[in-house]
C-alpha positions in Angstrom: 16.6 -107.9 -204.3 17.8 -108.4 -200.5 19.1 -112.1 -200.2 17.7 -114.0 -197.0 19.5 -116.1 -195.1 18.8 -118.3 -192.2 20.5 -117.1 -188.6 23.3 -118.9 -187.0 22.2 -119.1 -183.5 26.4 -117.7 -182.5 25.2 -114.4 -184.2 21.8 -114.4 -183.0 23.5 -114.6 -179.6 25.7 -111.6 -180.3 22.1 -109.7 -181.0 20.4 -111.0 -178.1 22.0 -109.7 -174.7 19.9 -110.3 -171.6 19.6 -108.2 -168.9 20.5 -109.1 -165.5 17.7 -109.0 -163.3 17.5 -107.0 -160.3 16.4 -109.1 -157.6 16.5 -105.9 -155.1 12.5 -104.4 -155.5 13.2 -100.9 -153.9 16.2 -100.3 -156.6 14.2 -101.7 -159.4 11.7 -99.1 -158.9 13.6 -96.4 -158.4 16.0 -97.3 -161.4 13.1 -97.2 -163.4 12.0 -93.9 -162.5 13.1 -91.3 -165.0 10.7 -88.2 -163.7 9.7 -87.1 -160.5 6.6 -87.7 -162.4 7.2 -91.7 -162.3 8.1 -90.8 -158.2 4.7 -89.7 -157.5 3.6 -92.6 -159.6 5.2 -95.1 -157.5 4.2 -93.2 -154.5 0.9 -92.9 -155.0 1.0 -97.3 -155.8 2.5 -97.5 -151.9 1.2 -95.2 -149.8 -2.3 -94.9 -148.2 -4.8 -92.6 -149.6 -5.1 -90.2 -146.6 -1.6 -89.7 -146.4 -0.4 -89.4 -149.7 -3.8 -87.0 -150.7 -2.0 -84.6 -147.8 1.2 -84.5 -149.3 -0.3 -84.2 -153.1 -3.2 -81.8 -152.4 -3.6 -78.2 -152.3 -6.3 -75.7 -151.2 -9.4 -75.7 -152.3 -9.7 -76.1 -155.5 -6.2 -76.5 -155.7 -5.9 -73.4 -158.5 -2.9 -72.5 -156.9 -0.7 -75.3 -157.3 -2.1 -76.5 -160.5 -1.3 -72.9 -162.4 2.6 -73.0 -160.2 3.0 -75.9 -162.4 1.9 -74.5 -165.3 3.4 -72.1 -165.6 6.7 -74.0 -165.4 5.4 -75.7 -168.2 4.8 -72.8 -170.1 8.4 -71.4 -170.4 10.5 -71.3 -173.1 14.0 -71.2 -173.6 16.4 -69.9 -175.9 19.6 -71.8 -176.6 22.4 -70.8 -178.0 24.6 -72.6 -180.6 28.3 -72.8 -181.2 28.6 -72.3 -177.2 29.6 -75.9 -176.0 29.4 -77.0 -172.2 30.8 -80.4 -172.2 31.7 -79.7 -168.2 29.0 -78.3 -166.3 29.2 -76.0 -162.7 25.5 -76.5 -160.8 27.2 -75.3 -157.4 26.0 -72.0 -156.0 27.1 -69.9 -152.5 23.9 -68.9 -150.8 23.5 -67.4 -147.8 26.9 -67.3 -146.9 27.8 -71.0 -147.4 28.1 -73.8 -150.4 25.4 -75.6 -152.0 26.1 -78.3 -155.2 22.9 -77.6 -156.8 20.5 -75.0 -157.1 18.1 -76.2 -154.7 17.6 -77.7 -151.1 14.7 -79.4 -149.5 11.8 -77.3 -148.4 10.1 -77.9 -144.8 7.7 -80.1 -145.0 5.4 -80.9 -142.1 4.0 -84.2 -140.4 7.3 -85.8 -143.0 7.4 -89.6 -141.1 3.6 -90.0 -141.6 4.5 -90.0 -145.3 7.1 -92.7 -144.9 8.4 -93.7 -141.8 12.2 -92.6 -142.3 10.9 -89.1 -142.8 12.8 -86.1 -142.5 16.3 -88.5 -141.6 15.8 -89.6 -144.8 15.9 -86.3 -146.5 18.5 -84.8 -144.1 21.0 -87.8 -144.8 20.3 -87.2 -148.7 21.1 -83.7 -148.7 24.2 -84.3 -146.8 24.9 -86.8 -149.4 24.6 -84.6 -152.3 26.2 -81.5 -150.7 22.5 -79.3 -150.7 20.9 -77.5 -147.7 18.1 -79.5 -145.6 15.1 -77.1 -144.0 13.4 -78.9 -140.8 9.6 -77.7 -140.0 8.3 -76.3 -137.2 5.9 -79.2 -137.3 8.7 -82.0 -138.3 8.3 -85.4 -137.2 12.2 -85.2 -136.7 13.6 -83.1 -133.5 16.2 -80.7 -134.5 19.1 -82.5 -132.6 17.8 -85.7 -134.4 17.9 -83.7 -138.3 21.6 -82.4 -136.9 22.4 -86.3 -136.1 21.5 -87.4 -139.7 23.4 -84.0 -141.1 25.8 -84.0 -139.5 28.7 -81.8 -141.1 26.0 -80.5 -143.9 23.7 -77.3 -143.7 20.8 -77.1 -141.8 17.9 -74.9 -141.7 14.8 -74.1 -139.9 12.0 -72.9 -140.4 9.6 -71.5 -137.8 6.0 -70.8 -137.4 5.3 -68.1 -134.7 3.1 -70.0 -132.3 0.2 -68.7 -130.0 2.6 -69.8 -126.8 5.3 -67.3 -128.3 7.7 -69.3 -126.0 7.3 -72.4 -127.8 9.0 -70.5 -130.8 11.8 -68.8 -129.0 12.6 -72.0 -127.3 12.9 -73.7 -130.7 14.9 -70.9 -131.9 17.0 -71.3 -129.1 17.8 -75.2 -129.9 18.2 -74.9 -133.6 21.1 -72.0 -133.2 22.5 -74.3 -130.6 22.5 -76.5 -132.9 24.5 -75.4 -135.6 21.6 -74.6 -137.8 22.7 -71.5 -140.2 19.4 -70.1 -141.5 15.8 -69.2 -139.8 13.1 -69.4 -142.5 10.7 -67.0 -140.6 7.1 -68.4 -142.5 4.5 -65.6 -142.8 1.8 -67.2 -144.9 -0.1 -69.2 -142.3 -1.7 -67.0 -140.1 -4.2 -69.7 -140.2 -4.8 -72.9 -141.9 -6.1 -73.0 -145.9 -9.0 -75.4 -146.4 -7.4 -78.7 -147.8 -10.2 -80.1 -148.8 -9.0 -83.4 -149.7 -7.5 -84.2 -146.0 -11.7 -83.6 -144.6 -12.7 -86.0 -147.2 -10.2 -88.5 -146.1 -10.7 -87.9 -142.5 -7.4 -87.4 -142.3 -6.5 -86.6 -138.9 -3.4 -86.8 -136.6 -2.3 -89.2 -135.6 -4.1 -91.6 -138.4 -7.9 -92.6 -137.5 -8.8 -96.3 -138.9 -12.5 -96.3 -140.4 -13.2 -99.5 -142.6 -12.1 -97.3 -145.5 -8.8 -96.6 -144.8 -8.3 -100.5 -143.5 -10.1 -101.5 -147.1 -7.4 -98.9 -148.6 -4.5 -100.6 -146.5 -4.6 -104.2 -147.5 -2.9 -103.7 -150.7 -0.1 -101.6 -148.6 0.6 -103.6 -145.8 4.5 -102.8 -145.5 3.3 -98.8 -145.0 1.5 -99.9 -142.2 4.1 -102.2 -141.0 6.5 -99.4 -141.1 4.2 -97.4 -139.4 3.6 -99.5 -136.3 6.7 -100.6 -136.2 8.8 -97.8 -135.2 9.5 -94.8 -133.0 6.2 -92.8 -132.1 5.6 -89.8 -133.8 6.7 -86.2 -131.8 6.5 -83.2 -133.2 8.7 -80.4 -132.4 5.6 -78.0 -131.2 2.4 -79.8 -130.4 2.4 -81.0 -127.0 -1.3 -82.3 -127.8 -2.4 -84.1 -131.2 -5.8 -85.1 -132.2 -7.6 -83.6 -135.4 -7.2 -82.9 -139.1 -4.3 -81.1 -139.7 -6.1 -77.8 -140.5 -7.9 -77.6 -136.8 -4.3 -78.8 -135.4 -2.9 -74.9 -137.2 -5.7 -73.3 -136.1 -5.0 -73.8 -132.6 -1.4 -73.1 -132.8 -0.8 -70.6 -134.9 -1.5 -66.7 -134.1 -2.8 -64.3 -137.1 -1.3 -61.5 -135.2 2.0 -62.0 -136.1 3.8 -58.9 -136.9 7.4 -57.0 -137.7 7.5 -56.7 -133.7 7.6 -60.7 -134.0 10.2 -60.3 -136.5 12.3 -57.7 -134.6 12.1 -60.4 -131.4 13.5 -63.3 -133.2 16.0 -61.9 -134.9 17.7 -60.9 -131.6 17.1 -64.2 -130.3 19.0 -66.4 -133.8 22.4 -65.7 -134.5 22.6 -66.9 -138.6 20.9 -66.0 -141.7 17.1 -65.1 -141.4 14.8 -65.3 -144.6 11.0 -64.5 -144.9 8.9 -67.4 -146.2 6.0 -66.7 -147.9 6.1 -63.1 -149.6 3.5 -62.8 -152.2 3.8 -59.1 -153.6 6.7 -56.8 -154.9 5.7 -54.4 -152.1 6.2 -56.5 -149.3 9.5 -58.1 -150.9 10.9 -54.1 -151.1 10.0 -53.6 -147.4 11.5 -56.7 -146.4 14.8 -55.9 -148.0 14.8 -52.2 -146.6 14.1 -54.0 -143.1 17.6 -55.8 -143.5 16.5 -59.4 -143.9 19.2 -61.6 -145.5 16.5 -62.7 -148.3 13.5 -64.0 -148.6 11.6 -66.9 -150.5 8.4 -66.1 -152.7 6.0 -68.7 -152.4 2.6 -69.6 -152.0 2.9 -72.3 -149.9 3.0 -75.1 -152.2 -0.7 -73.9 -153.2 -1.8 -75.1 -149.7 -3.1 -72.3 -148.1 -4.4 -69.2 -150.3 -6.2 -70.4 -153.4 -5.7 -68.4 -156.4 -2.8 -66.9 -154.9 0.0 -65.1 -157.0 2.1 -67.5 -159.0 5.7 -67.0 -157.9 7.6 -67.7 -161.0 5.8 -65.2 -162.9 5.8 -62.5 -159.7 9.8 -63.7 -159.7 11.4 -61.1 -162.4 9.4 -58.3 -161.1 10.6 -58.7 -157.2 14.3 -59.1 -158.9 14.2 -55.9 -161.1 12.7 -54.4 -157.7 14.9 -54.9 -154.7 18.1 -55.7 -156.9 20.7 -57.6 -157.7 22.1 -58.1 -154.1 19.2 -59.3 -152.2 18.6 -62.8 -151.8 15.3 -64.1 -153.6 14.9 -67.7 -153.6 11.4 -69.6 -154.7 9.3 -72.2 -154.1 6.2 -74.0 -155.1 5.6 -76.4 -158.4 9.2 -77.3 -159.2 9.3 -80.6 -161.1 11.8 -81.1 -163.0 15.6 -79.6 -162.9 14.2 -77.6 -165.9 12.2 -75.5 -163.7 15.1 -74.5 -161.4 17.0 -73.7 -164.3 14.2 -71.3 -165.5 14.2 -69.9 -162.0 17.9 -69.4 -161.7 17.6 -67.3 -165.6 14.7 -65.0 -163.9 16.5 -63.7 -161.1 16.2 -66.4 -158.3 19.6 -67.5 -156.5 18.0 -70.5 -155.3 15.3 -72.6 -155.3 13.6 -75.1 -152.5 12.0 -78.5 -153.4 8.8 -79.7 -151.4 6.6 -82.3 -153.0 9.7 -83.6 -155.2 11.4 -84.6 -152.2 8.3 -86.5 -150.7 7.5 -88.3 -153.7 10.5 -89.8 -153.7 10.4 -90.8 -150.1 7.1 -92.1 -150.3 8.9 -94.1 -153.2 11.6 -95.7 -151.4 12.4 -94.0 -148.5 15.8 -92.4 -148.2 17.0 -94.1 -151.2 13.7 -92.5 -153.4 15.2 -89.0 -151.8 18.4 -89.5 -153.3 16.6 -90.5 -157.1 14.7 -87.2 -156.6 18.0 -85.6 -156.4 19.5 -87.9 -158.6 16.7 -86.9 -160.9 17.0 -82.8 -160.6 20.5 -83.0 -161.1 20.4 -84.9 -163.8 17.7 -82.6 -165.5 20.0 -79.5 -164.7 23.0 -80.9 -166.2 21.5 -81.3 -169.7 19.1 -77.9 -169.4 22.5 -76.3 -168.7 24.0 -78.2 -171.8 21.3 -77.9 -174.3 21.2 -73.8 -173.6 25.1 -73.7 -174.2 25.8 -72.2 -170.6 28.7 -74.2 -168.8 27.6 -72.3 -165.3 24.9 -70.9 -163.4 26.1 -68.0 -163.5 25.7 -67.7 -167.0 21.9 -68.3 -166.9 20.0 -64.9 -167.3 16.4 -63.8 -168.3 17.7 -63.4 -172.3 17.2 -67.6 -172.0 13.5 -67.9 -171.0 10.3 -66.1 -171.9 7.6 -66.8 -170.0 4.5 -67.5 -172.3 1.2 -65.8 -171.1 -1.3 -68.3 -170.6 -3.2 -65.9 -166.9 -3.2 -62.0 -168.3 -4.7 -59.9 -165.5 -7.6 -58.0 -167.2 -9.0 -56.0 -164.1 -8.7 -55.2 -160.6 -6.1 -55.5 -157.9 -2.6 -55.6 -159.2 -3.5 -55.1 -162.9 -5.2 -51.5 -162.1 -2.2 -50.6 -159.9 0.2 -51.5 -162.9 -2.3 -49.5 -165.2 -2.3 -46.1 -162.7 1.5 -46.8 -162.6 1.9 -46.0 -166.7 
């Protein structure tokens, strides 16, 4: 029978160990976010309605993102045993320079609408971690600005071909002069997808106060503060604002883009050149045999096609395709370091976060970028370690199957694959 006793406060001391309290409010937050899933929690709690729908949202019906992420969810890996990996290697060369980790920031448009440090935030956080920073065409950030806050790290850009062809070749122009090593030439917006949620927000640029975004901005009065508090917002290449950001694409991007575009700016930038936005095998084969340096699959975070291919699952086709030389990086509904992981095991040499990063700015500002990193890193370290691979290197498809949940059953590419057999 156990024998009670009563507790002598000095050992009921020894059991009792209080916490310090953090008195800082941004850290305490962030500390306690253990996901990028708890990021966009927080974010969502501090950040107006209209702005944080247009960084959340997809097309549509939003198909597109929601089976990206998905399919993420449906991997599974492999692990071997009696293969320890006490140290791990999450550093990578990619196009022709270093990166720590598997991943850098993907462009992201309209960033300082989001939170007001914007893409500063992110570029200062990627030089921080030793990872690659990608300014958009439509930053809120000028390219000498990005190179101010990155100053020694990589930069890239990447570049919509405009109506006023000009506007693109001058901001080619500045970006090589800037030190910037890669283009990311984007292909998948010949015009705008229909993002539904910004038209039901009104969401329009700049913002547009109705009584419903004032009722949704008293309980966030430091984003508005922020907000009218600092620097105007320029964009890189829109001499004119006023619209929803859909109507603001239309009008400046052309749908007749072409390889003849292509062939035009690669004379005009000296570095690396990737294709943003390839969808199919074919068009990843062609792209190589054009003598690109890579290219990214990716649907656009889900924002423009709906119901568009999925590109981890089109990712170990393109790789068994156009080789083992060829740079293939992907995008779109990365959310945990697990993902990349999976990525780097199916062919991809590197991988680009959008939505990650801006949860974590719309969290706490530069600091939230460097827990989203903080975050990835973390997740990759113990993937690695749990699968019994000490590098990336090491990583191949042997670790992940990809479990069916979409099986095409008719038309387009699944009666090409069946008059291929």
């Amino acid at each position: 029978m156990v024998t009670r006793q009563v507790p002598k406060p000095s050992e009921l001391l020894e059991l009792m160990k209080f916490k310090k309290p953090e008195l800082d409010g941004r850290k305490r937050r962030l500390d306690a976010a253990l996901t990028i899933d708890d990021l966009r929690t927080i974010a969502k709690r501090r950040t107006p309605k209209a702005a944080f729908d247009y960084t959340d949202g997809a097309a549509e019906g939003e198909l597109s993102l929601t089976r990206a992420r998905q399919a993420f969810q449906d991997v599974e890996f492999h692990p071997g045993i009696f293969k320890p990996a006490p140290d791990v290697d999450t550093s990578i060369d990619i196009l022709g320079g270093p990166s720590a980790l598997p991943f850098g920031i993907a462009p992201t448009g309209f960033t300082r609408l989001m939170q007001t440090e914007g893409e500063e935030a992110g570029a200062g956080a990627a030089a921080a971690a030793g990872i690659p920073f990608t300014l958009s065409t439509l930053g809120t950030t000028s390219i000498e600005g990005v190179k101010a806050a990155n100053p020694n790290g990589r930069n890239w850009f990447q570049l919509y071909v405009m109506r006023d062809r000009e506007i693109s070749y001058e901001l080619t122009r500045r970006a090589a002069a800037a030190g910037f090593d890669t283009l990311h030439f984007t292909v998948d917006t010949p015009v705008a997808g229909a993002r539904l949620r910004d038209k039901r927000n009104g969401f329009a640029i700049p913002p547009q106060l109705t009584l419903g975004t004032i009722i949704n901005a008293i309980p966030r009065p430091w984003w508005w503060w922020d907000f009218l508090t600092t620097p105007k917002l320029e964009f890189a290449s829109l001499s004119t604002t006023g619209g929803t950001v859909g109507e603001l694409l239309d009008a400046a991007m052309d749908p007749t883009i072409s390889y003849d575009d292509l062939a035009v700016i690669r004379d005009l930038w000296p570095g690396k050149i990737v294709i943003k936005g390839v969808q199919n095998v074919e068009d990843s084969v062609k792209l190589r045999d054009a003598g690109v340096d890579g290219i990214v699959l990716s649907n656009h975070g889900g924002r423009q096609l709906d119901r568009a291919p999925i590109p981890f699952h089109l990712l170990p086709k393109v790789r068994r395709e156009v080789g083992d030389d060829f740079t293939v990086m992907i995008d779109t509904g990365i959310m945990n370091g697990a993902d990349i992981v999976a990525s780097v095991a199916l062919g991809a040499d590197f991988t680009l976060i959008g939505r990650a990063y801006l949860y974590g700015l719309m969290a706490g500002g530069r600091q939230g970028v460097d827990r989203t990193i903080a975050i990835l890193r973390t997740e990759i370290e113990r993937t690695m370690r749990l699968l019994g691979v000490a590098s990336l290197a090491e990583l191949e498809p042997a670790h992940v199957t990809q479990l069916a949940r979409l099986v095409p059953v008719g038309g387009g590419a699944a009666n090409a694959a069946l008059a291929a057999r």
